[in-house]
C-alpha positions as CSV (number, residue, x, y, z in Angstrom):
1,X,8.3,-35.6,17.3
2,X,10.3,-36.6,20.4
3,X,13.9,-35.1,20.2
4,X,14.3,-34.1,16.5
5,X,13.2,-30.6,16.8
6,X,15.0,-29.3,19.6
7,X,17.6,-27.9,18.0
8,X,15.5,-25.8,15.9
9,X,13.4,-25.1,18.5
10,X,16.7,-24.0,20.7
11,X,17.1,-21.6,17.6
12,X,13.7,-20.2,18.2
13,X,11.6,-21.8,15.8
14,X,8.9,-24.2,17.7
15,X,7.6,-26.7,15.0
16,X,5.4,-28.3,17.9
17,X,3.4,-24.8,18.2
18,X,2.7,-24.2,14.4
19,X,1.6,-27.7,13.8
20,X,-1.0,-27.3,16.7
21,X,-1.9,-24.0,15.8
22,X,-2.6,-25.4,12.0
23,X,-5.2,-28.0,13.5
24,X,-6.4,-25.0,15.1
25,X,-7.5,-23.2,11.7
26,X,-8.3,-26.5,10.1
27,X,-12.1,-26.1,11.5
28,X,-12.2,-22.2,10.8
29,X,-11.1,-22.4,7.0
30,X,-13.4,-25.6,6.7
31,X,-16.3,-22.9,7.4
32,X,-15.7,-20.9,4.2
33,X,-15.5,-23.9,1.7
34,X,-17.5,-23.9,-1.2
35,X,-18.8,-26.9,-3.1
36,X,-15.4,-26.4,-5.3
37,X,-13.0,-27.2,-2.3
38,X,-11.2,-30.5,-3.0
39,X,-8.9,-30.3,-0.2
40,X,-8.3,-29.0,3.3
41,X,-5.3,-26.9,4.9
42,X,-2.0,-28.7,5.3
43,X,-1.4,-30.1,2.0
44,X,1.0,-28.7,0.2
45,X,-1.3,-27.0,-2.3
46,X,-5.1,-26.0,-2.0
47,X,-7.3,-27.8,-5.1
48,X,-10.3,-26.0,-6.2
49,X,-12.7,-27.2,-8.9
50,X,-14.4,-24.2,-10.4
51,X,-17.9,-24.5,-11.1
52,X,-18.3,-23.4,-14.4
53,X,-22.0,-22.7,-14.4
54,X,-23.4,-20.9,-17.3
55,X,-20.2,-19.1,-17.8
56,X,-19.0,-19.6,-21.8
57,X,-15.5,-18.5,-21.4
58,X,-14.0,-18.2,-18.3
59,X,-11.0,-15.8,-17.3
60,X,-9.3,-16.3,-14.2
61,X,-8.3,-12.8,-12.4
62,X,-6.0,-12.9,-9.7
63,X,-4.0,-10.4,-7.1
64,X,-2.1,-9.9,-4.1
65,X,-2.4,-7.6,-1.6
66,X,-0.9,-6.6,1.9
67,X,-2.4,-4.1,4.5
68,X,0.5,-1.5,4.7
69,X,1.4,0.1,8.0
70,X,-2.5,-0.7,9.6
71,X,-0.6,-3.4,11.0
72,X,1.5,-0.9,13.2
73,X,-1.8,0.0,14.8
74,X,-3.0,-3.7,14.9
75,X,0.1,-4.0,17.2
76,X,-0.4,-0.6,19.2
77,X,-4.2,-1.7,19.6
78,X,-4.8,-5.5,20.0
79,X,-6.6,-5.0,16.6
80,X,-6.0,-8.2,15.5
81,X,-9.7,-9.4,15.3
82,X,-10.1,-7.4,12.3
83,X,-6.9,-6.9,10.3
84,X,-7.7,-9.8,8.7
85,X,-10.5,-8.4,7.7
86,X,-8.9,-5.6,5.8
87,X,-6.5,-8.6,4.2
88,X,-9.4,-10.1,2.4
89,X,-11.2,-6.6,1.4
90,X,-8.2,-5.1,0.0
91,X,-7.6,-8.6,-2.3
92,X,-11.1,-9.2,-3.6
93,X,-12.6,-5.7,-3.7
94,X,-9.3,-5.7,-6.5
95,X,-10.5,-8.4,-8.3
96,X,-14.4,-7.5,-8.1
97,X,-13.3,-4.1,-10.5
98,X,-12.8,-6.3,-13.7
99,X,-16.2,-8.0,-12.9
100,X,-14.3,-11.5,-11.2
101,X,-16.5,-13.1,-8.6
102,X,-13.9,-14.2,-5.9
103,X,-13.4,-18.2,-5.6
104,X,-10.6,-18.5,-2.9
105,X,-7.9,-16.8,-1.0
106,X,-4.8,-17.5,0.8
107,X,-3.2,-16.1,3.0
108,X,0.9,-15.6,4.3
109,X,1.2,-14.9,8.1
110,X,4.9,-14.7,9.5
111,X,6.3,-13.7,12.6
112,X,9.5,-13.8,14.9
113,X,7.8,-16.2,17.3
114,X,4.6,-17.8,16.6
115,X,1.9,-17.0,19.7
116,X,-1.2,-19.0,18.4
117,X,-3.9,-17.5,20.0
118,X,-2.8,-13.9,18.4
119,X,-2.7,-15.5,15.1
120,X,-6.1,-17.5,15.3
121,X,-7.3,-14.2,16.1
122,X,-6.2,-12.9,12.8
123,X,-7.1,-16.1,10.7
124,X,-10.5,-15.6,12.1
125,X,-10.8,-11.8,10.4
126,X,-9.4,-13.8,7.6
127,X,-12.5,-16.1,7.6
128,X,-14.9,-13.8,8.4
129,X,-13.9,-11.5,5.2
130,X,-13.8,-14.7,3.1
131,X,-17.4,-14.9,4.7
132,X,-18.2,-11.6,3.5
133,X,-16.7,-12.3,-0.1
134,X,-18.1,-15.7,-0.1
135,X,-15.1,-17.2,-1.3
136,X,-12.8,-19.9,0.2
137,X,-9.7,-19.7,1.9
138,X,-7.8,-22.3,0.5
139,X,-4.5,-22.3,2.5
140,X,-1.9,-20.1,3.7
141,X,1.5,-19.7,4.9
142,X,2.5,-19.3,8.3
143,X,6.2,-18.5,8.9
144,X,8.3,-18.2,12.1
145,X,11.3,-16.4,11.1
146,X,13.3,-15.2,15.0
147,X,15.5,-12.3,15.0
148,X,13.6,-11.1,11.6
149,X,10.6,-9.2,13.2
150,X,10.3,-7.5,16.5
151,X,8.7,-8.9,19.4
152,X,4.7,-9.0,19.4
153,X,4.7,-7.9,15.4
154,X,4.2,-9.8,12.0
155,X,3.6,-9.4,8.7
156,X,0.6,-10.3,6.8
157,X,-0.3,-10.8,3.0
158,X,-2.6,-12.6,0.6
159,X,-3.5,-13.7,-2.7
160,X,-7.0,-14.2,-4.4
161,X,-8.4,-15.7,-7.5
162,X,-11.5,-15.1,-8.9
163,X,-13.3,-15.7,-12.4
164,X,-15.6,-13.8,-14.8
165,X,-17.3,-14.4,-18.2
166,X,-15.2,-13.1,-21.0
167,X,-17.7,-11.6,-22.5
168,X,-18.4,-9.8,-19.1
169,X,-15.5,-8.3,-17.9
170,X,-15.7,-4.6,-16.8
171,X,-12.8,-3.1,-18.2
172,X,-13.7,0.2,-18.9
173,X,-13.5,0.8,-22.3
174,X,-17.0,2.2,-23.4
175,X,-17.1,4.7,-20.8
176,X,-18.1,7.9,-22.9
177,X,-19.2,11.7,-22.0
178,X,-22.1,11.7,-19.9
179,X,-21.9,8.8,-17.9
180,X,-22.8,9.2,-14.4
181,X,-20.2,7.9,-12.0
182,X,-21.5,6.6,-8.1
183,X,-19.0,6.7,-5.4
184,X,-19.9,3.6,-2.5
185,X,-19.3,4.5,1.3
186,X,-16.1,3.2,2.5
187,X,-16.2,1.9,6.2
188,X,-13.0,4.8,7.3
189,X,-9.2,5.0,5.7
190,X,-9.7,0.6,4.7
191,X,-5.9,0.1,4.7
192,X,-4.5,2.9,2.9
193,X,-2.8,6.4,4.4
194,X,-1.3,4.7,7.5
195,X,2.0,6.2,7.1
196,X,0.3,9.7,7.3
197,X,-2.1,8.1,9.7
198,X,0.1,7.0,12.4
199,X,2.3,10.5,12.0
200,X,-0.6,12.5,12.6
201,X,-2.3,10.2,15.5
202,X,1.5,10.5,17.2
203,X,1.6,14.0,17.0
204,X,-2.0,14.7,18.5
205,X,-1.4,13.7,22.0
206,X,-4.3,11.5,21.9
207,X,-4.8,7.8,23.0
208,X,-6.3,4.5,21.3
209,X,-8.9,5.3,24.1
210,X,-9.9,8.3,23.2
211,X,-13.1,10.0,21.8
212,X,-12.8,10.3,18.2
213,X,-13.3,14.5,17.8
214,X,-16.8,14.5,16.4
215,X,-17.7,11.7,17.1
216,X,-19.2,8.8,19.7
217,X,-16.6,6.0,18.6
218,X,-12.6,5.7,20.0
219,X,-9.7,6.8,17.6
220,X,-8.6,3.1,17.5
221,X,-12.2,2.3,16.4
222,X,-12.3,4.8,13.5
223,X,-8.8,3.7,12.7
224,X,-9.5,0.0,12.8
225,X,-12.7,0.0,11.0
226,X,-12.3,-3.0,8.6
227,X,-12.6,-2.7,4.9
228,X,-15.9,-2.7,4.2
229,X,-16.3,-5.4,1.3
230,X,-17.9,-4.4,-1.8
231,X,-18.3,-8.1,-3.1
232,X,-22.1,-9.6,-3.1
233,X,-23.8,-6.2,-3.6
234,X,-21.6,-5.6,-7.1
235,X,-21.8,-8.8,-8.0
236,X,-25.6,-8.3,-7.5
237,X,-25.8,-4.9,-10.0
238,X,-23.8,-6.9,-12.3
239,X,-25.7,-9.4,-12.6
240,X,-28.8,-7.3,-13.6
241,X,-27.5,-3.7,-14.8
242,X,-24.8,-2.5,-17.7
243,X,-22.4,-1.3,-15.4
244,X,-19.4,0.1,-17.7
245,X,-16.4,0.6,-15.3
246,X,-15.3,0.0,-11.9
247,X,-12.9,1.4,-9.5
248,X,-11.7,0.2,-6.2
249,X,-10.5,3.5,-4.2
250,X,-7.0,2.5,-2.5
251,X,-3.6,4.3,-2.5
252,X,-3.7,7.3,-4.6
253,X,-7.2,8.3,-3.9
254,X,-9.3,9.4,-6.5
255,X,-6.5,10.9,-8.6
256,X,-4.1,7.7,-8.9
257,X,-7.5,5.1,-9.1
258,X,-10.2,6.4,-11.1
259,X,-7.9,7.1,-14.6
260,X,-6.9,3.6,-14.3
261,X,-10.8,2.9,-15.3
262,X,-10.8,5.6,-18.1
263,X,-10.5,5.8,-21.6
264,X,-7.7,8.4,-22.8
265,X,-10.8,10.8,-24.3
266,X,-12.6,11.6,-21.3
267,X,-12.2,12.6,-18.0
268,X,-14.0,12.0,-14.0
269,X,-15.5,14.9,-12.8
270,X,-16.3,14.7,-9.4
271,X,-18.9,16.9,-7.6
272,X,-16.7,17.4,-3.8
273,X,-19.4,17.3,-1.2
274,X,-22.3,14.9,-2.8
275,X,-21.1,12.4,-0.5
276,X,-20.7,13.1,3.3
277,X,-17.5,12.7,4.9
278,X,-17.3,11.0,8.1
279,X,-15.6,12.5,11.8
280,X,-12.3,10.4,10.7
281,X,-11.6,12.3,7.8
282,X,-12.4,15.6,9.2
283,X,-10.3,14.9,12.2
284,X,-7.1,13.9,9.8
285,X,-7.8,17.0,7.9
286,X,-7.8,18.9,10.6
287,X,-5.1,17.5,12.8
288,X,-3.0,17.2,9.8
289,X,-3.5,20.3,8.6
290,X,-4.0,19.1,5.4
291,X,-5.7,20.3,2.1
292,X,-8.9,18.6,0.5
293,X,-7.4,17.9,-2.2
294,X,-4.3,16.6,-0.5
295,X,-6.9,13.9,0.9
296,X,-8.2,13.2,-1.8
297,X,-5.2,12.1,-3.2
298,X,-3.9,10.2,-0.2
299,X,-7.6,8.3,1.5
300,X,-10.5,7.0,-0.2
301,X,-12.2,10.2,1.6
302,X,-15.4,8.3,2.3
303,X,-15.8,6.9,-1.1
304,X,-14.2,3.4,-1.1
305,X,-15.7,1.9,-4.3
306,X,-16.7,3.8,-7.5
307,X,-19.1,2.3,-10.4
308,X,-19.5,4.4,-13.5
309,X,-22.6,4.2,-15.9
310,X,-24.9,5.3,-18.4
311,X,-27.3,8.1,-17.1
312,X,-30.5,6.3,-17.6
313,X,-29.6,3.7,-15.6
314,X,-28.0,5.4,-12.5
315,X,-31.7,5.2,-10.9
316,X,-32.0,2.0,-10.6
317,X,-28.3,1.5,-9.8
318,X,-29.1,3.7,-6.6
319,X,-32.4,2.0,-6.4
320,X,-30.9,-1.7,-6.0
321,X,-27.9,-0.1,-3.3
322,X,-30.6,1.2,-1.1
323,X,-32.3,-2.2,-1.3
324,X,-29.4,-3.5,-0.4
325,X,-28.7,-0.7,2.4
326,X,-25.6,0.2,0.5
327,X,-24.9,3.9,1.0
328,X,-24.1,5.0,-2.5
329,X,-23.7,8.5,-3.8
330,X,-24.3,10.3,-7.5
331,X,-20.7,11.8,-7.1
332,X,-20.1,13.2,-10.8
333,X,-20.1,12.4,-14.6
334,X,-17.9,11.6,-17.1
335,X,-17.3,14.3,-19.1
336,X,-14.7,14.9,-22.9
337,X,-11.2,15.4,-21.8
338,X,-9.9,18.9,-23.1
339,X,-6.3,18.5,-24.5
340,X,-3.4,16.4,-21.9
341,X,-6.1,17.9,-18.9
342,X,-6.0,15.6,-15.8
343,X,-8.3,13.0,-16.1
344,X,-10.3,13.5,-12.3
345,X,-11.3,17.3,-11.8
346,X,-12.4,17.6,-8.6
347,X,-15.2,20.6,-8.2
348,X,-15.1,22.2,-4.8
349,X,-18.1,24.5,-3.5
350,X,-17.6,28.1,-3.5
């Protein structure tokens, strides 16, 4: 490139660095292609042939997704091995509710100065949760804005499309009194809460470092725990079981997710302690002296993913997620709503 970027790169913007950190991440995205990958990253647009299959009528589902203030933590911690983790999870477990198997992902990375080996870090969570999904990531944006983001941070997004049978989209609509709803393990908070999160881990006095009250693992462990990914073992009910609504348990908790699922005429109720909640929650309930139902409203709670069925065949639902060592939970039933009542009741012992 000789002399013709030196002005920019006076301004702070080194074109010499991205373009090497591209060929970088050409060999890491390469690993996630599927047989539907026409083209590799650096074009100006990703093509992707869909493989049609045995699908009749197919519906492309799509949607974007960021990973909040986690990525304040990413900063405080070095977590940047699995943030892009958390990117991917919170992007396809979205699309996986309508019944979508993910096909590809991309990505938007953009900082004040680009340091490569902090961003192939993150590209590699990216690859390892498109791993996870088995879906591609097609390309990506990576943007070196100076004097827009403080030193050491960036900002990360994404975008996924995936594509289901129109005949088999999950959408909800025939859930009816006495369906049995099962609430999947989450993996910790995923990406959601990290405004309380970080106000309550500043307050306790304790360090990344530290023992996690309760438990055998750091706080920056707990706290960093990537989104677990709910992909190939719902894809693997679906493909077998009538599973009639789906729910992927992100900001809002159980109260702001689960009516999204729900017809107007009934309502979740969900049996509080049929699931066991992990040392993270306890110790943000504790240390934030907070309420169970204010967590339940605010973190997934230990419940990340929530599949809601007809009784008879909640058995083998359980028995397919334990031969899948899935840990997944009868957490309530589906019961007629009563009037304008609140569609999730939560019932607390004693």
């Amino acid at each position: 490139m000789s002399h013709r970027a030196d002005a920019y790169k006076a301004a702070g913007v080194n074109i010499d660095e991205a373009n090497a950190f591209v060929e970088r991440i050409k060999a890491l995205a390469a690993s996630t292609h599927t047989k539907g990958v026409l083209s590799g990253i650096g074009g100006f647009g990703g093509l992707y042939k869909p493989d049609l299959g045995n699908i009749a009528a197919p519906v492309l589902v799509s949607g974007t997704d960021g990973v909040g203030t986690k990525l304040k933590l990413a900063f405080a911690f070095g977590g940047h091995d699995t943030i892009g983790i958390d990117l991917v999870g919170m992007n396809v477990n979205d699309v996986l509710v309508q019944g979508a198997r993910p096909l590809f992902f991309l990505d938007y990375f953009a900082t004040g100065k680009l340091d490569s080996d902090v961003a192939v870090r993150v590209i590699s969570g990216i690859v390892e949760g498109c791993h996870q999904a088995k879906c591609s990531l097609l390309g990506g944006e990576t943007a070196e804005m100076p004097g827009f983001y403080p030193e050491g941070e960036y900002d990360l997004s994404g975008f996924c499309v995936g594509m289901v049978d129109y005949d088999r989209i999950v959408d909800g609509s025939q859930i009816a009194n006495g369906d049995v709803i099962i609430g999947l393990a989450s993996s910790g908070p995923h990406s959601n809460g990290y405004s309380l999160i970080r106000k309550i881990f500043n307050a306790s006095g304790l360090s990344g470092s530290d023992t996690l009250p309760g438990d055998s693992i750091t706080v920056a462990e707990a706290l960093m725990a990537p989104t677990r990914i709910y992909v190939q073992p719902v894809l693997n009910l679906l493909r077998d079981l009538p599973i009639k609504g789906m729910a992927h348990i992100t900001g809002g908790g159980f109260y702001d997710n689960l009516p999204r699922v729900l017809p107007k005429a009934v309502t979740a109720h969900i049996r509080f302690g049929s699931w066991p909640v992990t040392p993270v929650f306890l110790w943000l309930k504790n240390q934030g002296r907070l309420s169970w139902p204010e967590m339940l409203q605010i973190f997934n709670t230990g419940i990340g993913y929530v599949l809601v069925a007809r009784k008879d065949v909640a058995e083998d639902i359980m028995d397919r997620l334990a031969g899948m060592d899935v840990p997944g939970y009868v957490i309530g039933e589906v019961k007629t709503r009563v009037e304008d009542q609140e569609q999730v009741q939560v019932q607390f012992p004693g």
